[in-house]
N, C-alpha and C positions, 0 to 999 in steps of 0.2 A: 504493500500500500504506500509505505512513505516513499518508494520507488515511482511509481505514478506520480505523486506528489512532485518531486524531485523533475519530472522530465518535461509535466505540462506548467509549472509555475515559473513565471521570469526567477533569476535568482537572484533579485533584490528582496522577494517575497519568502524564499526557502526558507530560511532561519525564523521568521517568524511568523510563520506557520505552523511550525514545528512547538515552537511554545507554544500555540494556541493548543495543538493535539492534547499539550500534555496539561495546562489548565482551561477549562473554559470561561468564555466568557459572559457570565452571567450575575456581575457584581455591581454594575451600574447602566445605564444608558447612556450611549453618545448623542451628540447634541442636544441632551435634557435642558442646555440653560440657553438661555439667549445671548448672543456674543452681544458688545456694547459697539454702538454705532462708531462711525471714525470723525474726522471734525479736521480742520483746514488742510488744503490741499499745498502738497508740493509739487508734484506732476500729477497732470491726468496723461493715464493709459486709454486708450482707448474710452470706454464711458465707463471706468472705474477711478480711481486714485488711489494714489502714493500718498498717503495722510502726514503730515508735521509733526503727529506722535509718532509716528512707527520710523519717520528719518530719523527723529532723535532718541528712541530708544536705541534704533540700531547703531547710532554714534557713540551709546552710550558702550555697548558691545564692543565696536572697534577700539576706543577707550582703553578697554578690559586687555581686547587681545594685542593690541599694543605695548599695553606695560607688561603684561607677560613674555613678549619676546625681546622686548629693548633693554628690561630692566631699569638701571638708573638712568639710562640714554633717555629714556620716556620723558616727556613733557607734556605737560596738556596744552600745550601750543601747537600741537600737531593738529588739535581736532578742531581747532579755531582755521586751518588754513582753506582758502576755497579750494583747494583741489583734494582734500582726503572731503569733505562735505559730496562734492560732485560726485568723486568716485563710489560713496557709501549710496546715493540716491539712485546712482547707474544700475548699480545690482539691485535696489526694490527693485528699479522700473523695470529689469530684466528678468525678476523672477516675477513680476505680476503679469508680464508676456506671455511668458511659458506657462503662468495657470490659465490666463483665457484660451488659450489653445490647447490647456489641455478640455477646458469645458467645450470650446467648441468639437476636438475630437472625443465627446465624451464620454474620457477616460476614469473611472470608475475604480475608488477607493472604499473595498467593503469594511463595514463596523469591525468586521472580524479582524482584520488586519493591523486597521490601530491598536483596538484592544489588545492582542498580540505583545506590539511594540511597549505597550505601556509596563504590559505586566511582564516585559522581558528587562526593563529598566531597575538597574540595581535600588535607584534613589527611590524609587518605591516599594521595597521591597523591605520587608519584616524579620523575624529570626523564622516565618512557616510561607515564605513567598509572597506574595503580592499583598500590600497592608494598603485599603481603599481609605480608612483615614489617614494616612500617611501620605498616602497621595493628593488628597484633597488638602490635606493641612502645608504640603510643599508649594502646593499650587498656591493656596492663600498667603504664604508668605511672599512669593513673588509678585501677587496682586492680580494673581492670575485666574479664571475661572474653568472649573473643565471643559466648559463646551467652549471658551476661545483657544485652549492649549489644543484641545483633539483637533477643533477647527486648523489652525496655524500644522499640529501633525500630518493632518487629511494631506493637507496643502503640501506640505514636505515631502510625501509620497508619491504623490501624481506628480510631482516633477520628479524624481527619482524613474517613475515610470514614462517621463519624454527620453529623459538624457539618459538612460539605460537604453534605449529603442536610436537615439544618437549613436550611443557606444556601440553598439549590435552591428550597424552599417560601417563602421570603420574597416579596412580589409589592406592587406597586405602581404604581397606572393612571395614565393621563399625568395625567387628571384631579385624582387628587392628585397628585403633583409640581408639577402648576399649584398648587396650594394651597399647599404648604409653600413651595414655591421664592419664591411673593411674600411671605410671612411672613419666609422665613429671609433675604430681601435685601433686607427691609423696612427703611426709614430712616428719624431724626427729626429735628428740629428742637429743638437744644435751647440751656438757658440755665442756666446753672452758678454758685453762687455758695457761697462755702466761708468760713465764719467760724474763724477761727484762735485757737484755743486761750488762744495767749497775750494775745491782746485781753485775757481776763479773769483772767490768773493772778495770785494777789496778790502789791501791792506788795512784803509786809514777808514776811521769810524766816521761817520756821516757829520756832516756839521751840523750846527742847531737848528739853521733855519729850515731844510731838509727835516731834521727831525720831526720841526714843528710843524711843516708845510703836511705831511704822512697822518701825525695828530689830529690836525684840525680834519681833514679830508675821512678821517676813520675812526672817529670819536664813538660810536655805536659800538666798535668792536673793544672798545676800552669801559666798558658801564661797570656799574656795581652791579649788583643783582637784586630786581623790585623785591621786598618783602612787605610783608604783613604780620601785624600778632592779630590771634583770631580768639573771639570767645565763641565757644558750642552748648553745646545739650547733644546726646544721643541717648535716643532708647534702643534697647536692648532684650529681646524676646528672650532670650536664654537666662538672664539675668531676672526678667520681670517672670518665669519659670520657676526658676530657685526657689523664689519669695513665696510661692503659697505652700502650704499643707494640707497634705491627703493624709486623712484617717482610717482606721480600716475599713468601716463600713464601703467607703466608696472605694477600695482596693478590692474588697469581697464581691460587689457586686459588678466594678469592670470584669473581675475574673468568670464570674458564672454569662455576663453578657458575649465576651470573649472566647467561652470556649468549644465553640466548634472550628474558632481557627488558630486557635493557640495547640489542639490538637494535632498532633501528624496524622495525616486521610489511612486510611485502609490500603493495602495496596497488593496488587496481585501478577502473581508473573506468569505468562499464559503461551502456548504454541501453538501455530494452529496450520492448517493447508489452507490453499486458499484455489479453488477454483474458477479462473477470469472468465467472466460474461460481462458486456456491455450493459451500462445501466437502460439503454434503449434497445436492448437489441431485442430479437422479434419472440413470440412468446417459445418457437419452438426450439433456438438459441436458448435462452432460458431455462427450458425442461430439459435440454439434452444437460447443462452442464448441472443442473439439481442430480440427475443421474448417475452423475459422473462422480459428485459428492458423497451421496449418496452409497456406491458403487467403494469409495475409497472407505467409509466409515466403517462397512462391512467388513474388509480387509482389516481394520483396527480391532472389531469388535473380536475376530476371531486368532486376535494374538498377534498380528505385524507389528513390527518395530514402527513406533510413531516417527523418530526421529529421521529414520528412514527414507520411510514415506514422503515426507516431507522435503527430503534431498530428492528424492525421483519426480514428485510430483506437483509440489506447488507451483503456482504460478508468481509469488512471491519471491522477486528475487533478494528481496533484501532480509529475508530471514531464512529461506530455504535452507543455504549453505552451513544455519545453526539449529538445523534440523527442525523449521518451527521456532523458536524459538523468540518469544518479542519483548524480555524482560521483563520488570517493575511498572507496572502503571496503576496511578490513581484512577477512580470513577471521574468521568467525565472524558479520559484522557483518548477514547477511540471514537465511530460512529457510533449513534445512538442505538443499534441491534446489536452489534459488536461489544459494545460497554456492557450493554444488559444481561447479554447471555455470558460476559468472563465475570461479572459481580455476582450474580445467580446461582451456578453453577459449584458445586462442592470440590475439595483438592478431588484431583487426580479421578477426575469422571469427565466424558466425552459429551460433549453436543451433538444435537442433530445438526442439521445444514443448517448456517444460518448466512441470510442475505443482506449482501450491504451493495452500496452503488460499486464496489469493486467487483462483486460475484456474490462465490457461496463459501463459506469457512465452515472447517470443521476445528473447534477450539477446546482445548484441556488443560486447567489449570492445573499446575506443578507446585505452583506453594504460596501461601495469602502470609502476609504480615500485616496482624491487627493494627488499628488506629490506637494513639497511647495522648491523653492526657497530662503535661505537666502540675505536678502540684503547685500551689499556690505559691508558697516558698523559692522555689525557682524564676517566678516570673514577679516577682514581687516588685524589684527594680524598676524594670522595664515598663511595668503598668503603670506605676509613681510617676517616670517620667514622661511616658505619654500624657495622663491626667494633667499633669501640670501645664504639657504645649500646649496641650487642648482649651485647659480655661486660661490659660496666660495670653494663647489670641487674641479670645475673641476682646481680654483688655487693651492687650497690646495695637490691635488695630483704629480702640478707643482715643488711646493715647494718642493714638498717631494722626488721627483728625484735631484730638485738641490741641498737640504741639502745629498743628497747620494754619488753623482757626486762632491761635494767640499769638502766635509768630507774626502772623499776617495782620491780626488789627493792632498790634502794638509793636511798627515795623522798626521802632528806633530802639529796642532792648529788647531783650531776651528772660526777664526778671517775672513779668508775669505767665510765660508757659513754664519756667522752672518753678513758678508756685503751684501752680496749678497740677503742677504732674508729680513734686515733691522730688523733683530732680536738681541736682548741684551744677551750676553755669562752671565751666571748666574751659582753662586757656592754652595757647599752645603759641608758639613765636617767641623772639621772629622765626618768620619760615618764609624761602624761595619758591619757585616752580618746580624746582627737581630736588632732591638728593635729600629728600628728610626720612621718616621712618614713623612710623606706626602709624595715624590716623592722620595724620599730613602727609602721608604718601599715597594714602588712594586719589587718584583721579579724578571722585566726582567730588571731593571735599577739597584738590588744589581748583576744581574748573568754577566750584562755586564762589569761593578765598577771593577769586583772581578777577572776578564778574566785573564789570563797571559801577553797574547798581550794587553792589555790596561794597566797594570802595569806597561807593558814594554816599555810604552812612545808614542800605538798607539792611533789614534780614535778609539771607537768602531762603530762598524757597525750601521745606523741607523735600531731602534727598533719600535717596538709598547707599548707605556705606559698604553692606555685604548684607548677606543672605539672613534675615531676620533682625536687620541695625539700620534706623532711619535717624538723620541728623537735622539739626539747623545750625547755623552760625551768621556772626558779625565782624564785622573785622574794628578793631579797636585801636590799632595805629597801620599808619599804612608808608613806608617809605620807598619813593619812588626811583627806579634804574636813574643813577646819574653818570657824567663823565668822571673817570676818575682822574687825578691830579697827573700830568704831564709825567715830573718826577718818579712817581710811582710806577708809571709804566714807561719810563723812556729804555730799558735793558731791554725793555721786549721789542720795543721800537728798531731799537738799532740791530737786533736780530734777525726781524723780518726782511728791513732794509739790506743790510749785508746776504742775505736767501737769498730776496727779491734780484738783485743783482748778479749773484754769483750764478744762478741759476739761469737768466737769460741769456748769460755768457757760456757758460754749460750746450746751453741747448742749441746755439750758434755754433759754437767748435762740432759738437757732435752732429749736426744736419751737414756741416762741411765734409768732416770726416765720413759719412753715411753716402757723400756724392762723390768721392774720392773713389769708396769701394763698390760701388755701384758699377762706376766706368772702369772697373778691374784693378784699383791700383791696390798695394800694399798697404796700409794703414797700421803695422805692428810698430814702426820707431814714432809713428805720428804721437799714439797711442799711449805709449810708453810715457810721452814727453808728458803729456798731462795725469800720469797718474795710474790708468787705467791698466788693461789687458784682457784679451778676450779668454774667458773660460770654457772651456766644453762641457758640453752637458746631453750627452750621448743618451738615444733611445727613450725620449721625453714622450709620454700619453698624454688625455685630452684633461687628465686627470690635473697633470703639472709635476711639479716635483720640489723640494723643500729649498728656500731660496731663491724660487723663480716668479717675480712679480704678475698677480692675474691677468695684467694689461701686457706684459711683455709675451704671455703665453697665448692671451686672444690674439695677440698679432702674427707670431712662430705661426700659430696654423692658419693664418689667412696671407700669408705671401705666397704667391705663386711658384712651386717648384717645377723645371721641366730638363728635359734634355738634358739632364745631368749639371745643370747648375742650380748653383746656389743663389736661395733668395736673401736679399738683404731689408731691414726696415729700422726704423728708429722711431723712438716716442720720449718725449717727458714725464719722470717719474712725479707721482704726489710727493714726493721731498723735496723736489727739486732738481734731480741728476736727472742725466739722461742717459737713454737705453740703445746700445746699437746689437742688434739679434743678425743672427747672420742663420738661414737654413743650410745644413750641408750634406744631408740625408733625408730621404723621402722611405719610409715603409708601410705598405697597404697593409691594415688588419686584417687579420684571418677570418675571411667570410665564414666557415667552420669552426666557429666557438663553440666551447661547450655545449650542451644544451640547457643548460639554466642559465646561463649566459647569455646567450640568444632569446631565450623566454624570456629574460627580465628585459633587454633592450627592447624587441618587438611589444610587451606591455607600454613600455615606457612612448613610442614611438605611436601605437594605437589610441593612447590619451590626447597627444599632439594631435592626433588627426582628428580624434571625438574634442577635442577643445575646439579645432579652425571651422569643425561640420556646425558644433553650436553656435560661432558667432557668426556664421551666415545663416543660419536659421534664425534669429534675434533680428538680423538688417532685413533680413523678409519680411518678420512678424512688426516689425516699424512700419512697415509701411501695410499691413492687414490690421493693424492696432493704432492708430498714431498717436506721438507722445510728445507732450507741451510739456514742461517745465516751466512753474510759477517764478516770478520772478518777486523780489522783497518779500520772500517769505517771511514767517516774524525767527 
């Protein structure tokens, strides 16, 4: 069965389908709630939009995934720039594309399949699998509802199910894989030789007026760093948790409410043959393979080896070869004839033929392992802390409207939401844009810090700081980026200058030298005189090799090699030296790489081609969808 499974499902869908087998889904309804309408527009798609909340939630994401790959390099200056704004709006307006076509091809995302995804999700999950207030209480912390999460889920599947059916079309002959695979593992031979800057920086230190002329002209790149001292308030769900107390009573009676799923289910492990008929097929299709079953049951009743049988005769290939054999499953976990009759059934007693839209099975259970009850004691913890999220919410979301609602009518302090909530105003600065640590270094607490309107003496709007922590603050002194004093930076001054110079002197001797060898001449005593010497660096990949600059290796493989000469190129290093590469070997990679070699390249090379196929489906779907972009959005 899960072999059928397996051959007609896309395999985006396999994996969680497969969860569903094995829980069902019968713990809530999708779309039970009403998603919340959207509200000003930043692009219209076709007759839908790209909503001002949903850019800047999503800003608030790239935000996220920013400082996670930057680290300290992060700034929230990034998300201020108009071109990460455009870039983060191009992908709504490219995925709200791809949903209208997938409605107009209407592609079709069953309940079952979400459901699936949800209940495969760790963050939902309990110490006995899938915990539905867990998920509901996760969702509420993010502000989220289930029917806009499944919603936003549905949505994330039907496009997995476009660019899946993208990927699908992507093709590529061995013939080319021969071609690229000797290109992409193509090697060179090469000779490297780098004139250093300071060879030519001069002797004598710039004079003052130079100095100051460089000053005045680059004063930006000389500032102090804008800071701020900030006062906050944050609530804290975990914290306002702690604070209450569960007595037993209400420990005793989650337990008895709890315990049909703090149980482990019944669970039974069953083997069975499986005779294939069409679930359509004609009635007398049907009779012959009931026969057939039939036919095989008899052979069991009178002593054949079941395990046997089932190697010769199922049509089950994914269990045959274990003689039958289909493990451990909980009820619910098969079709509904198929669950009834392996629950039903006593150890080690046969069925009759039993019909599913696969066929006809003949099923025997080999051994049940009861369902078992944790004592109270055991779960004792775990209920406490549940009880606690649970009524600590529905305050904590309380809170979280009065810290909004007091923040907001009393926007020049902070003094009446900390009375009101019996929270302590707490300070933090100075602090810059970057490089602080603990609650000055999330993102949405330096984007608020840094605001205009908070500089300018207001509250900021309450935020989200992480996963069940919402904040306000003011800023209470603010001092502004200045220049810094000449003196103080004139060493660096004369640094640059001295670079500055040596370096365009650098990069004239080596273009000279670069047209020397070009036109064939010797360049070794040229070479010499400034410092240098060409290196070898023999049988170089696309990979590189330790010491060999990325700019100097995109260049080695884009000079032309031919007829047995040597290409030459030169470039300007980021320090300021310059680069002269000389090619002096050409080696074609081995079209016959490994085979996992070849399998990861050909994957790799098949995404390329499912990436270029998507963005010309996208310039199509612009013009079957058209797309405005507001302008002055707020």
């Amino acid at each position: 069965m899960l072999e059928q499974i397996r051959e007609k499902a896309p395999r985006w869908l396999v994996s969680t389908i497969l969860v569903l087998l094995v829980v069902p889904f019968a713990l809530w309804g999708v779309n039970s709630y009403v998603q919340p309408t959207g509200n000003t527009a930043a692009a219209h798609v076709g007759d839908a939009s790209v909503t001002v909340s949903a850019l800047q939630q999503a800003l608030r994401q790239e935000g996220q995934r920013l400082r996670q790959s930057l680290g300290d390099a992060y700034s929230p200056e990034f998300l201020d720039h108009p071109g990460t704004r455009r870039a983060v709006l191009e992908r709504l307006i490219n995925r709200e594309l791809l949903l209208q076509e997938a409605s107009r091809r209407r592609l079709q995302v069953p309940d079952t399949a979400v459901a699936a995804l949800i209940q495969a999700t760790p963050a939902f999950a309990g110490e006995n699998g899938f915990d539905r207030a867990l998920y509901e209480s996760q969702l509420r912390r993010q502000g989220l509802t289930p029917a806009a999460f499944e919603a936003d889920l549905r949505s994330s599947l039907a496009l997995q199910q476009i660019e899946s059916g993208l990927a699908e079309t992507a093709f590529m002959s061995a013939a080319e894989l021969d071609e690229l695979a000797a290109l992409w593992f193509e090697r060179r031979d090469l000779r490297l030789a780098t004139i250093d800057w300071q060879k030519f920086a001069p002797a004598a230190p710039p004079d003052d007026a130079t100095i100051q002329a460089y000053y005045d002209a680059h004063k930006a790149d000389f500032q102090t760093a804008e800071q701020v001292r900030v006062a906050y308030l944050e609530l804290s769900l975990d914290a306002m948790a702690g604070e209450l107390a569960i007595d037993d009573a209400m420990l005793q009676k989650r337990y008895e409410e709890l315990k049909p799923e703090l149980g482990s289910a019944e669970q039974r492990r069953v083997r069975h043959i499986l005779v294939r008929v069409a679930e359509d097929a004609t009635p007398q299709a049907v009779e012959q393979a009931r026969l057939k079953a039939a036919e095989l049951r008899a052979k069991l009743v009178a002593g054949a080896d079941f395990a046997a049988l089932a190697k010769a005769e199922s049509a089950d290939p994914g269990s045959a070869e274990q003689g039958g054999d289909l493990g451990y499953f909980t009820r619910g976990g098969m079709t509904a004839a198929f669950d009834e009759a392996a629950f039903t059934l006593a150890k080690n007693t046969l069925s009759e033929p039993i019909r599913t839209p696969f066929g006809f099975h003949l099923l025997e259970v080999t051994d049940i392992k009861p369902g078992a009850v944790p004592p109270l004691a055991e779960v004792r913890d775990n209920l406490r802390q549940q009880l606690q999220r649970e009524l600590a919410e529905e305050r904590f979301f309380a809170a979280a409207e009065t810290l909004r609602s007091q923040s907001f009518e009393h926007p020049d302090t902070l003094e009446p939401a900390a009375k009101a909530l019996g929270l302590q105003v707490q300070e933090i600065g100075p602090i810059a844009r970057s490089g602080n640590t603990g609650i000055a270094a999330n993102p949405e607490f330096l984007r608020h810090a840094f605001s205009n309107d908070v500089i300018g003496g207001e509250n900021s709007e309450v935020f989200e700081t992480g996963s069940g922590r919402y904040a306000v603050l003011r800023v209470t002194d603010h001092t502004p980026a200045a220049p810094r004093p000449l003196d103080e930076v004139r060493a660096d001054i004369v640094l640059r200058l001295r670079q500055q110079d040596g370096a365009a002197a650098a990069r004239k001797a080596g273009e000279a030298l670069l047209e020397k060898l070009q036109a064939g001449e010797n360049v070794e005593a040229l070479l010499k005189q400034h410092g240098a010497e060409f290196k070898a660096l023999p049988d170089v990949g696309r990979e590189g090799t330790e010491g060999l600059p990325a700019a100097v290796l995109k260049q080695a493989f884009a000079l032309p090699v031919s007829d047995g000469k040597p290409g030459h190129g030169g470039l300007a290093l980021d320090d300021g030296s310059y680069a002269i590469v000389t090619v002096t070997g050409r080696h074609a990679g081995a079209a016959a790489a490994d085979a996992q070699t070849r399998e990861a390249l050909r994957t790799q090379l098949l995404a390329i081609r499912a990436d270029q196929t998507l963005t010309e489906q996208l310039t199509a779907l612009r013009a079957r969808y058209p797309v405005r972009i507001v302008q002055n959005q707020p």
